[in-house]
C-alpha positions as CSV (number, residue, x, y, z in Angstrom):
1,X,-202.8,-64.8,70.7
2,X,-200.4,-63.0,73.3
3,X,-199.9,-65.7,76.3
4,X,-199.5,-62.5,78.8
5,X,-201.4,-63.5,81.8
6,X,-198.8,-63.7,84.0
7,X,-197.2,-60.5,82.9
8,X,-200.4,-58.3,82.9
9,X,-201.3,-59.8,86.3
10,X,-197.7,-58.6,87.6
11,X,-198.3,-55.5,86.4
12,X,-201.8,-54.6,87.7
13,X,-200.6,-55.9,91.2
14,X,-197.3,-53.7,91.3
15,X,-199.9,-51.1,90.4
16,X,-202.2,-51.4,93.2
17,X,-200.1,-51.5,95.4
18,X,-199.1,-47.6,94.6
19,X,-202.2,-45.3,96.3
20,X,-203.7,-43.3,94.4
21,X,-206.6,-42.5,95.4
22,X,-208.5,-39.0,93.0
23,X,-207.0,-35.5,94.9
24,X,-204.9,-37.3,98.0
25,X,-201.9,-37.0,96.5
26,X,-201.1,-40.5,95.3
27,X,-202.0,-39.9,91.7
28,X,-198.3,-38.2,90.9
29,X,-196.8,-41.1,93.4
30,X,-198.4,-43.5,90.3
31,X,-197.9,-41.4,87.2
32,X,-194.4,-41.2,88.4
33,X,-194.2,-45.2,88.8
34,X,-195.6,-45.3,85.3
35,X,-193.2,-42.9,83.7
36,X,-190.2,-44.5,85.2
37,X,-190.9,-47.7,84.1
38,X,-192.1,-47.1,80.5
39,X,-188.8,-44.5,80.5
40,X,-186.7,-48.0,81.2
41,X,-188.0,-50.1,78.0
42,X,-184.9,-49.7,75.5
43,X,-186.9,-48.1,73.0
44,X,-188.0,-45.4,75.2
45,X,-184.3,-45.2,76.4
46,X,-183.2,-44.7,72.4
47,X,-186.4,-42.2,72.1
48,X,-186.6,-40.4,75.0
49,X,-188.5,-37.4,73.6
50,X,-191.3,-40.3,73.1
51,X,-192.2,-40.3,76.7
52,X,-194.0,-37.3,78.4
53,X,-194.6,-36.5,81.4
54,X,-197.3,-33.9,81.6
55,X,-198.7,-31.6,84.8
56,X,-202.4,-31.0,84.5
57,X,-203.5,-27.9,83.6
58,X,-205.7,-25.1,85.6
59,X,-205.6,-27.6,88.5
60,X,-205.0,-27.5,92.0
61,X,-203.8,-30.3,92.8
62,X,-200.1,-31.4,91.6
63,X,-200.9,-34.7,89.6
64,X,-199.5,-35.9,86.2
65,X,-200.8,-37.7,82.7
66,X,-197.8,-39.6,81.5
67,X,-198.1,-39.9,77.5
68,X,-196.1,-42.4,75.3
69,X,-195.6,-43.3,71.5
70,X,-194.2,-46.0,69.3
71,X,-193.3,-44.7,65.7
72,X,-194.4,-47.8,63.6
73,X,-191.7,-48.6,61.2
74,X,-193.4,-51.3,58.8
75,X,-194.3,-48.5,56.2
76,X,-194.5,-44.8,56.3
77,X,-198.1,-43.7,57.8
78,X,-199.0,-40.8,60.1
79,X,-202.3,-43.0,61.3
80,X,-202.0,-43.2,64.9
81,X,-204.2,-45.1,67.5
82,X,-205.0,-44.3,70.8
83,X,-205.1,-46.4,74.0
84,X,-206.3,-44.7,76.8
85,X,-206.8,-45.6,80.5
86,X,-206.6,-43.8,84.2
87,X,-204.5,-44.2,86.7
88,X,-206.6,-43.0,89.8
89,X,-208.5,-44.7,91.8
90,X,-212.1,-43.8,94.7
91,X,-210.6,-44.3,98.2
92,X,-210.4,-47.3,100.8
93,X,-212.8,-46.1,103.5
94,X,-215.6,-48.7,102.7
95,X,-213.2,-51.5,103.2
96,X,-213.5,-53.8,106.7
97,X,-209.8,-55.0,105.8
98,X,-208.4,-51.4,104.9
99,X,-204.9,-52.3,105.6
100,X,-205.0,-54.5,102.7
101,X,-206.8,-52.8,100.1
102,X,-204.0,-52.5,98.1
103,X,-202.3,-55.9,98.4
104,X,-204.1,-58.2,96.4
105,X,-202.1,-61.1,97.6
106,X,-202.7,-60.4,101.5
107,X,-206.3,-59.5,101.0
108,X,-207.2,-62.9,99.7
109,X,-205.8,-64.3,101.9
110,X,-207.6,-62.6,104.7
111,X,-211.1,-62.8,103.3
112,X,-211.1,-66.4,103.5
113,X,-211.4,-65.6,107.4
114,X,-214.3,-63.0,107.0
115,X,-218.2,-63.5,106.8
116,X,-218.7,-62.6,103.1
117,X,-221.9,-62.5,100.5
118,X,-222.4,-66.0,98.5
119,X,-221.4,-64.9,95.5
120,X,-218.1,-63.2,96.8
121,X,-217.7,-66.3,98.4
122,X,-218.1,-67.9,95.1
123,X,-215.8,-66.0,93.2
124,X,-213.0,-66.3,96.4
125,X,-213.2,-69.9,96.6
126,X,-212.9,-70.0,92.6
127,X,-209.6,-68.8,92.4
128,X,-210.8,-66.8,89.4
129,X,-210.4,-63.4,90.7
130,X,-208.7,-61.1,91.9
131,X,-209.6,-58.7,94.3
132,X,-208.6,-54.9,95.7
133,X,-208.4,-51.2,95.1
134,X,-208.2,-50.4,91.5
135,X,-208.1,-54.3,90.2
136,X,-211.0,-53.3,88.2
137,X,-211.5,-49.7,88.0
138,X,-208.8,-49.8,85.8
139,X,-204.9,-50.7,86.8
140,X,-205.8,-54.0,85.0
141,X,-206.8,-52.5,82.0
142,X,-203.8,-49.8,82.4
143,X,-201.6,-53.1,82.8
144,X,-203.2,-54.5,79.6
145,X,-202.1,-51.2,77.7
146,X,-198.6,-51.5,79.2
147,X,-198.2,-54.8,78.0
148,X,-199.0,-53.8,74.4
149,X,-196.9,-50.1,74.7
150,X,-193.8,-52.5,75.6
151,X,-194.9,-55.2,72.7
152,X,-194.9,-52.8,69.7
153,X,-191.7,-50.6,71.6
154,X,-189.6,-54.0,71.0
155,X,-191.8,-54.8,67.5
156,X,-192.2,-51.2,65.8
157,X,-191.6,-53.2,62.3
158,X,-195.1,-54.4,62.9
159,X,-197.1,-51.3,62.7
160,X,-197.8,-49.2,60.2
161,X,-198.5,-46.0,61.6
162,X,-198.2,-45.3,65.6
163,X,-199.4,-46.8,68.6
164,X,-199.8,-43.6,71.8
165,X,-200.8,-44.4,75.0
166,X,-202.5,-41.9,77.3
167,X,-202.3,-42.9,81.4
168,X,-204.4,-40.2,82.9
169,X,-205.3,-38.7,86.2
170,X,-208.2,-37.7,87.8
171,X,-210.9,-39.5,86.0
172,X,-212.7,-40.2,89.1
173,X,-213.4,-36.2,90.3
174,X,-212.8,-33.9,87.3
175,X,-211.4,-35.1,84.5
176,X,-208.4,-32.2,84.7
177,X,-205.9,-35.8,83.5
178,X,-207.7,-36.4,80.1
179,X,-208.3,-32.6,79.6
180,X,-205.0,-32.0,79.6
181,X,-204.2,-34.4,77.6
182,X,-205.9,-32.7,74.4
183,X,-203.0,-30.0,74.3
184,X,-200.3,-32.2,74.0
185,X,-202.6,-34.6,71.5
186,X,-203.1,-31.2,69.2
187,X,-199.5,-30.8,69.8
188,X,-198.2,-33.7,68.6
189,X,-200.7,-33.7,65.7
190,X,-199.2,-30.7,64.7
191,X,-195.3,-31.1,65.3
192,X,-194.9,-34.6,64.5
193,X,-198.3,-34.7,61.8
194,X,-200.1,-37.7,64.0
195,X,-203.6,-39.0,62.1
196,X,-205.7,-39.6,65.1
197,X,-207.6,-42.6,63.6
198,X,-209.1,-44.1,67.1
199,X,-208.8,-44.9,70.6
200,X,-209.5,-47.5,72.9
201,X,-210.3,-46.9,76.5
202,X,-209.9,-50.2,78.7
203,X,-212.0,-49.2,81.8
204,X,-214.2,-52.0,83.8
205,X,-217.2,-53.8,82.1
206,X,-219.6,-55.7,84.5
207,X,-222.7,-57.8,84.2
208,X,-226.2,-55.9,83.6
209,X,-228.3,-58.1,85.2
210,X,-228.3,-61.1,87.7
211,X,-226.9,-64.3,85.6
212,X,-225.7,-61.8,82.7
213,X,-223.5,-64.3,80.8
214,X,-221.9,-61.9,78.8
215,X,-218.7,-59.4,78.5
216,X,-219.4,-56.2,76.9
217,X,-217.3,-54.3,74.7
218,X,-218.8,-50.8,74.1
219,X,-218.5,-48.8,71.1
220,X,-219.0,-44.6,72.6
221,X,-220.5,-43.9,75.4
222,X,-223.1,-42.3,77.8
223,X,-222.5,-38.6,78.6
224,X,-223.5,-37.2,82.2
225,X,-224.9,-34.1,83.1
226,X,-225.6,-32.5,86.9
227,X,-229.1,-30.6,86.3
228,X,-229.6,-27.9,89.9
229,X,-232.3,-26.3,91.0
230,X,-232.1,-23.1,93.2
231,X,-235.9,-23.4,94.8
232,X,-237.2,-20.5,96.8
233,X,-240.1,-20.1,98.6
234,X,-241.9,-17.7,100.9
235,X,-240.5,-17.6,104.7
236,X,-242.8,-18.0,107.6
237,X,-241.9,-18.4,111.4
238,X,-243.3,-22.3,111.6
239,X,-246.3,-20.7,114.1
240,X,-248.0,-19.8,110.8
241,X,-246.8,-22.1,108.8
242,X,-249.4,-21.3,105.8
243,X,-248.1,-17.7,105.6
244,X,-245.4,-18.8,103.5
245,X,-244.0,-22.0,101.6
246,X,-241.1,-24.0,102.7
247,X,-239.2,-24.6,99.4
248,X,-238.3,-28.0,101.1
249,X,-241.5,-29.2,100.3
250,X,-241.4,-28.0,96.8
251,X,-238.3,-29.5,96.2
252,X,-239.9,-32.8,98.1
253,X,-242.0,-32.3,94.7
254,X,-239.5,-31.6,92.6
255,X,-237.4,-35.2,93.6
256,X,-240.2,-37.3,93.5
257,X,-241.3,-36.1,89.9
258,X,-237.7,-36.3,88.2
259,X,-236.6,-39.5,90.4
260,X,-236.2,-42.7,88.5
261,X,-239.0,-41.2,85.8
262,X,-238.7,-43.2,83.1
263,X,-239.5,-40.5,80.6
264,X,-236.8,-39.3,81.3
265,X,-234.9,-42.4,79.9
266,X,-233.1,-41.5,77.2
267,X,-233.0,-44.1,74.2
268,X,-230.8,-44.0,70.8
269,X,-229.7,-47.0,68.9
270,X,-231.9,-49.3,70.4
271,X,-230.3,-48.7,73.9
272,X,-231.7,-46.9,77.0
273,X,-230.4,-44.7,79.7
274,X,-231.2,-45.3,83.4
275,X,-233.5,-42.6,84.4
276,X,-231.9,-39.9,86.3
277,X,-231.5,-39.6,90.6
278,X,-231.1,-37.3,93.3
279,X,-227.4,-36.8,94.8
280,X,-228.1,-34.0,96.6
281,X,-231.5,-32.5,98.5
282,X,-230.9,-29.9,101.1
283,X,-231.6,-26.1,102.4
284,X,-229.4,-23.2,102.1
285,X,-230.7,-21.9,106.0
286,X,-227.3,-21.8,107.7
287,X,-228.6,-22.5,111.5
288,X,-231.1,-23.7,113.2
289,X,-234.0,-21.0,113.5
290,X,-238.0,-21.7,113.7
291,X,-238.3,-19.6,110.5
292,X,-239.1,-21.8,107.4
293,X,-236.1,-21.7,104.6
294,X,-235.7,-19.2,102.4
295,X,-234.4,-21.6,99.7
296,X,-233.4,-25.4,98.7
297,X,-231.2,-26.3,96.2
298,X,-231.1,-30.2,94.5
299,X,-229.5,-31.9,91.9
300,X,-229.4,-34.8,90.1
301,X,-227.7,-37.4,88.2
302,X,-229.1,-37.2,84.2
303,X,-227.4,-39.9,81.6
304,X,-228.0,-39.0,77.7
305,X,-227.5,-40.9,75.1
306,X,-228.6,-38.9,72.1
307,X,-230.3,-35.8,73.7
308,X,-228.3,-32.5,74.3
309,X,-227.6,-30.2,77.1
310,X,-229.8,-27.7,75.6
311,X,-232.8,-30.2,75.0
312,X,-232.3,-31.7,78.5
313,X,-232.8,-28.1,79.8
314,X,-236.3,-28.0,78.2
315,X,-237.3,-31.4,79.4
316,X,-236.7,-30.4,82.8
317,X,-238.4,-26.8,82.7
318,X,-241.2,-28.4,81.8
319,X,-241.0,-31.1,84.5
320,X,-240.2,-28.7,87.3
321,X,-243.1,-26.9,86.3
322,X,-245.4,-30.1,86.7
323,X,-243.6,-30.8,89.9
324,X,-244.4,-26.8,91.1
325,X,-248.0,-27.1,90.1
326,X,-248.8,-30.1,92.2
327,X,-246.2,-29.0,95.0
328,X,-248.8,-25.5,95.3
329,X,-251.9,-28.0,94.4
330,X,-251.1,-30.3,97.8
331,X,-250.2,-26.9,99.7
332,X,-254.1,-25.4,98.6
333,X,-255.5,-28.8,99.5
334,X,-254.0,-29.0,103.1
335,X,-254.1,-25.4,103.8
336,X,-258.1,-26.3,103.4
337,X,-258.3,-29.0,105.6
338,X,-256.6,-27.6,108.1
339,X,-258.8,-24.3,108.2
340,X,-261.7,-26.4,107.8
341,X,-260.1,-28.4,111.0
342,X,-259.3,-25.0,112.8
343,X,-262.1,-22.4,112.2
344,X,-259.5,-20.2,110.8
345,X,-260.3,-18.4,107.6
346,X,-258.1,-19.0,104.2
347,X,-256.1,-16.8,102.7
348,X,-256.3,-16.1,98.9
349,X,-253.2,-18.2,97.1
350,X,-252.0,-16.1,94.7
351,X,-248.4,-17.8,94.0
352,X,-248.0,-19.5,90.4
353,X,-245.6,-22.0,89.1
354,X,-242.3,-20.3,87.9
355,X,-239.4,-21.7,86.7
356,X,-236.8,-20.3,84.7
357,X,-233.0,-21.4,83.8
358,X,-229.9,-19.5,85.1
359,X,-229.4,-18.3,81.7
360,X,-232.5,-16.7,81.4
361,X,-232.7,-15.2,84.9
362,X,-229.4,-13.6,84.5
363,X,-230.3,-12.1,81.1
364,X,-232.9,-10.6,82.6
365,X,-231.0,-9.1,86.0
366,X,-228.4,-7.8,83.2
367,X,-231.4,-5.9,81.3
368,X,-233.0,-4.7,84.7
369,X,-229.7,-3.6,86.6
370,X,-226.8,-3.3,84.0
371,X,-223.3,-2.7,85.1
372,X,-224.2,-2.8,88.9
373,X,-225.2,-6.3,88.8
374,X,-222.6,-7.5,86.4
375,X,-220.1,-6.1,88.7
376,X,-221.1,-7.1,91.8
377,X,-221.7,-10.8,90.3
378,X,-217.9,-10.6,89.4
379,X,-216.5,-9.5,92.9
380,X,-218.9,-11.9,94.2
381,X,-217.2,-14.6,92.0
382,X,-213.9,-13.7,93.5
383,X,-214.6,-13.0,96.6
384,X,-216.0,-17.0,96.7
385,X,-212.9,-18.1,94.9
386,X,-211.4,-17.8,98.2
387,X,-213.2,-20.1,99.8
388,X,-211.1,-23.3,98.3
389,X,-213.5,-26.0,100.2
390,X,-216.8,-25.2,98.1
391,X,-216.8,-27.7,95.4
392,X,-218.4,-26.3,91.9
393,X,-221.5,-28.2,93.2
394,X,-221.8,-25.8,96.1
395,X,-220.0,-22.8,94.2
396,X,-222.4,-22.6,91.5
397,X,-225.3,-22.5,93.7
398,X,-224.1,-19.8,96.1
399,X,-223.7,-17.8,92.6
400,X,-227.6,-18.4,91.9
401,X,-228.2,-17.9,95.7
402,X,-226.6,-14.3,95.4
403,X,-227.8,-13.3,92.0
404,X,-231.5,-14.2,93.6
405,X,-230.8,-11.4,95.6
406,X,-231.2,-9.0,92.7
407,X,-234.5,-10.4,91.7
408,X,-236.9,-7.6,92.2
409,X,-240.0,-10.1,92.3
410,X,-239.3,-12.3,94.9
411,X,-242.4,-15.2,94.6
412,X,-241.4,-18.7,95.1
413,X,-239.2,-20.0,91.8
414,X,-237.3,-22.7,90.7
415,X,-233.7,-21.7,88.8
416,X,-232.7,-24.6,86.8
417,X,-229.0,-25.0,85.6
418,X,-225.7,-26.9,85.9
419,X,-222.9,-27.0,88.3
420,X,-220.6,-29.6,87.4
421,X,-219.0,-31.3,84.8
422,X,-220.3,-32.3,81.8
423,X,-219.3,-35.4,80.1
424,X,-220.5,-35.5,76.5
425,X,-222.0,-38.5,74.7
426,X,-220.2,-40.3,72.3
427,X,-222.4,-41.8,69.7
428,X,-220.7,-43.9,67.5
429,X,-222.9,-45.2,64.3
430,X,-220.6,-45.3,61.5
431,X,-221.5,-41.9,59.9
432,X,-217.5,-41.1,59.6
433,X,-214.5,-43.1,57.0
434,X,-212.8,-43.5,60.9
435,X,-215.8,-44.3,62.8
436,X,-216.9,-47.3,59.8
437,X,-213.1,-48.2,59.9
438,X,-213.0,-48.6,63.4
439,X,-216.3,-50.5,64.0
440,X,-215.0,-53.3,61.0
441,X,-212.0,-53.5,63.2
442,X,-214.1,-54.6,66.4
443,X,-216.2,-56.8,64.6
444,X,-213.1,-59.2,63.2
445,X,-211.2,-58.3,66.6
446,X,-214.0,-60.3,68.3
447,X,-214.5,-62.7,65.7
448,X,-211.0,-63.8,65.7
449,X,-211.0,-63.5,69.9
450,X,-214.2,-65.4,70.7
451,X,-213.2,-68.5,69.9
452,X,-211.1,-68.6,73.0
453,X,-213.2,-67.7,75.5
454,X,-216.0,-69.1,76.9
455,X,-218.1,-66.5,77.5
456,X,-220.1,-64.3,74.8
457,X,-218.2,-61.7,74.1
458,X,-221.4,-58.7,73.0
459,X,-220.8,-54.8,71.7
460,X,-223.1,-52.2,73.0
461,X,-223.2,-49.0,71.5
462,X,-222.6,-46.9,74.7
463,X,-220.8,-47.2,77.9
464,X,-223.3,-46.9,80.9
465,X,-220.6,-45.7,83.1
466,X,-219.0,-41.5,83.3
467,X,-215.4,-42.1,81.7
468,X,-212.7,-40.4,80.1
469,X,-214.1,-41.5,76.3
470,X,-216.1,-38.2,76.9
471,X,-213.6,-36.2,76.4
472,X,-211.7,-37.5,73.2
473,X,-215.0,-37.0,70.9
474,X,-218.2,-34.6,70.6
475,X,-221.6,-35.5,69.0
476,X,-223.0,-33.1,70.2
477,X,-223.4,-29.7,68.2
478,X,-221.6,-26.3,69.0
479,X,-225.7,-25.0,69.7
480,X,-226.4,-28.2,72.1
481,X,-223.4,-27.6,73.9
482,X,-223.7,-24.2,74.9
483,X,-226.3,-24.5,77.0
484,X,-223.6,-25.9,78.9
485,X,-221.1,-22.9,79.2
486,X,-224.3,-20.4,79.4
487,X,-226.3,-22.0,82.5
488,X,-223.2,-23.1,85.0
489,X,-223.0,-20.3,87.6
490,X,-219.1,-21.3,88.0
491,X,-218.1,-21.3,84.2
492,X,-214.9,-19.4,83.5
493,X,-213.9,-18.8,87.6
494,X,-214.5,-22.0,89.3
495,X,-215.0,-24.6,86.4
496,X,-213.9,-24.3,82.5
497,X,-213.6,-27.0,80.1
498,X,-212.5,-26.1,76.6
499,X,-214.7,-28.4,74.4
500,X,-213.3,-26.9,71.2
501,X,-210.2,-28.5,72.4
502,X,-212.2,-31.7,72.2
503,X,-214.0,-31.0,69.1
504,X,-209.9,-30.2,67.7
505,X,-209.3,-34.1,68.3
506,X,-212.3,-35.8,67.7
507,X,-211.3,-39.3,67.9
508,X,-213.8,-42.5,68.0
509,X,-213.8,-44.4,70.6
510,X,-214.0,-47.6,71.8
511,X,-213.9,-49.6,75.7
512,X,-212.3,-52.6,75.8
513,X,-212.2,-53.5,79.5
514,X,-211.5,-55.7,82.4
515,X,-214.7,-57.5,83.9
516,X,-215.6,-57.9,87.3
517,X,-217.6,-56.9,89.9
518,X,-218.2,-54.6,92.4
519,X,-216.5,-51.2,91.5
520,X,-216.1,-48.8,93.6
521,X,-217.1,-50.9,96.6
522,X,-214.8,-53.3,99.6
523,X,-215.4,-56.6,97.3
524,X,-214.1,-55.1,94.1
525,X,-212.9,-57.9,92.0
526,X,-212.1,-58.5,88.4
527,X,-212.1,-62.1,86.5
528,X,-208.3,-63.0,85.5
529,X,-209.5,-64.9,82.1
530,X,-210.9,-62.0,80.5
531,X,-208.7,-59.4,81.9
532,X,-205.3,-60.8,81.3
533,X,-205.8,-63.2,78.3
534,X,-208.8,-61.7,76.5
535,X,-208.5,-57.8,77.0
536,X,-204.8,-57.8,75.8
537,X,-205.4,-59.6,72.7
538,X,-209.0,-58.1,71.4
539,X,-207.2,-54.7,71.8
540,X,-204.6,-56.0,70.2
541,X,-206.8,-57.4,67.2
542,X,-208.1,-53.9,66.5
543,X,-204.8,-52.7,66.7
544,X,-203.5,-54.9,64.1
545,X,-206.5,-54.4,61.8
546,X,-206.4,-50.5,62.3
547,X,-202.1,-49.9,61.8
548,X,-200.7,-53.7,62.2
């Protein structure tokens, strides 16, 4: 066992302390920090070529991945592992003690003066933790992965292939860091004939329940998807409110059938999703005006463990359908009561449920318009290209918002599709010679580790959080996926991700990561016994039994 505590702990505070918060310009501040320092270890100074430091691609923001290797000299072997980890962090804004966020030192210090929740209290008064931006979500588990980069640099007789290490940006907006990445993996697969054998990511792990004893180490991991739905409905000036539908109170509908449904839990080795939630629920009217909206768009946060894009499409046809049904169901049933209420007579209801994905209404505005339409959709494309502050959220549904336009029947719908990212699962059951060889690693790695440390250490087959492991592996098929490419409005102008590049590398992957609580929120904190002594050393384990 490494006795690194005090060194890993050095190195996660001299991280923090660098701002980098995703797209504010600190990420290249960091990744330049990193570079410099890994460039100073002698080894690195003997091999400079070793140590790369790599612009993004298709980005627009200037950030860098910085990208390292240790040729193992023990025996010949081209099997290389991965460790992996980013280097950004969410911002400060939620913090009461914002000026010192980023000094771990100072800001424990000063919470001992504030009014704070028992259990931070607890874990303050322990002495146990740490606290600040980026202490758990992940400079500590970057540290841990510095530590073992500068180990094998002064011990390369110890491995028998190659240790890499991958510090990527942007893991907390788009992913551009570990995308990038992928072309100089494939290049250094090719030039130098590296066996990509596994990786090991090292972002946060945190309790699952109230009183969870345990520390998770998770083997693959959940992939995320941003289902959207473009919702029209029929505009009326608010006078006559029945005239028309508001597709506001469809998509009322629409939020309360697909929010926290548990059939739409998705379960796969004995594990289960969280269902999905809304993140976004608003109208498309641009001012105030007593005219009812003409359309709503909404999306939502959907995990997936074994289903596809493609499959997830279908579920939720189906469920906006239900959710259309009983939307036009309540309208009929109050429009009644309120001519029964008013003496006014009723007016036949002749609108259906309709709901159709992007994919399928553009085919169809192709076969009814032809050229015109694909044209216009193009200089349309451009034309909102310009506008640099619509995020591919917002992008994709003025592109569904404009094709509508070209819809010769115009009766309320609901246009389902994506318009974001989409981080693929990662299911990892053994069913590769890499995949078997990696989870026999693991299982000795904690075997060997738990006996020095108090608390049950328990693998999981996926990580519950969006990471960067999404992009190192695909389960899904080439089928599944394109649903993806097919149904975002933005793909190929506004957002591109070249999952072949992916499928080219096709790593397993593991998470071995700090623990602590509170990511991503003012009382961040992550447990110094498991970070620094454990973390380092299980990683190190599978390291040994994978190349040592």
């Amino acid at each position: 066992m490494f006795d690194c505590r005090e060194e890993v702990l050095a190195l996660t505070k001299q991280l923090v302390r660098i701002e980098s918060i995703v797209n504010e310009g600190g990420e290249k501040v960091v990744s330049q920090a990193i570079h410099t320092l890994i460039s100073s270890y002698p080894y690195f100074q003997e091999h400079t070529d070793n140590v790369i430091y790599q612009p993004t691609e298709d980005d627009d923001q200037e950030r860098y991945n910085v990208i390292a290797f240790v040729k193992g000299t023990k025996s010949p072997s081209n099997k290389t592992v991965i460790l992996m980890g980013h280097v950004d962090t969410v911002g400060i804004d939620d913090f009461q003690l914002k000026e010192y966020a980023l000094d771990p030192d100072a800001l424990a210090q000063a919470l001992h003066n504030e009014e704070l929740p028992p259990a931070v209290r607890a874990d303050l008064e322990s002495g146990e933790y740490e606290f600040g931006r980026g202490v758990l979500d992940m400079k500590s588990g970057v540290s841990s992965h510095l530590y073992l980069l500068k180990y094998y640099s002064e011990h390369p007789d110890e491995l028998e292939g190659n240790l890499l290490v991958v510090f990527e940006c942007d893991e907390e907006d788009g992913s551009h860091g570990i995308i990038s990445s992928l072309t100089e993996l494939k290049n250094l697969r090719e030039t130098l004939g590296f066996e990509y054998v596994a990786a090991i990511n090292a972002d946060f792990v945190s309790p699952r329940y109230n009183g969870d004893p345990n520390r998770y180490i998770y083997k693959g991991t959940v992939g995320k998807l941003l289902p959207s739905f473009f919702i029209t409905g029929s505009e009326t000036h608010v006078g006559s409110c029945f005239e028309g539908i508001d597709p506001n109170f469809i998509a009322a509908h629409l939020t309360r059938q697909i929010s926290y449904n548990p059939a739409l839990c998705n379960e796969a080795l004995g594990e289960t999703t969280v269902p999905p939630v809304s993140l976004k629920q608003m109208d498309l009217k641009p001012t105030y005006t007593v005219q009812t909206a003409l359309s709503a768009y909404v999306y939502f946060n959907f995990f997936i463990h074994s289903w596809s894009p493609k499959e997830v499409l279908e579920l939720l046809k189906v469920e906006a359908s239900t959710a259309f049904a009983t939307a036009l169901h309540e309208f009929k049933k109050h429009y009644q009561a309120f001519t029964q209420a008013s003496g006014e007579p009723m007016n036949e209801i002749l609108w259906e449920p309709r709901v159709m994905t992007y994919e399928e209404m553009d085919e169809h505005l192709v076969d009814e318009h032809g050229e015109a339409y694909i044209q216009h959709m193009d200089e349309f494309k451009g034309q909102l290209m310009l506008q640099t502050e619509l995020d591919t959220r917002m992008f994709a549904a003025r592109v569904v918002e404009e094709a509508w336009k070209w819809m010769p029947n115009k009766n309320p719908a609901i246009i389902v599709f994506y318009s974001s990212l989409y981080s693929p699962r990662i299911e990892l059951s053994g069913k590769t010679d890499n995949e078997r060889t990696l989870l026999d690693a693991l299982d000795i790695a904690v075997e060997n580790v738990q006996p020095h440390y108090q608390h049950p250490i328990v693998t999981k087959n996926f990580f519950p959080y969006i990471s960067d492991m999404s992009f190192v592996a695909l389960s899904d098929d080439e089928v599944g996926i394109s649903a993806v490419s097919a149904n975002n409005p933005g793909w190929g102008t506004k957002h591109y991700v070249n999952y072949q590049a992916i499928r080219d590398i096709n790593v397993p992957v593991i998470n071995i990561g700090p623990y602590g609580h509170d990511a991503h929120k003012q009382y961040e904190r992550m447990e110094r016994s498991f970070t620094l002594d454990i973390v380092p050393n299980l990683t190190n384990q599978v390291i040994k039994e994978l190349i040592g």
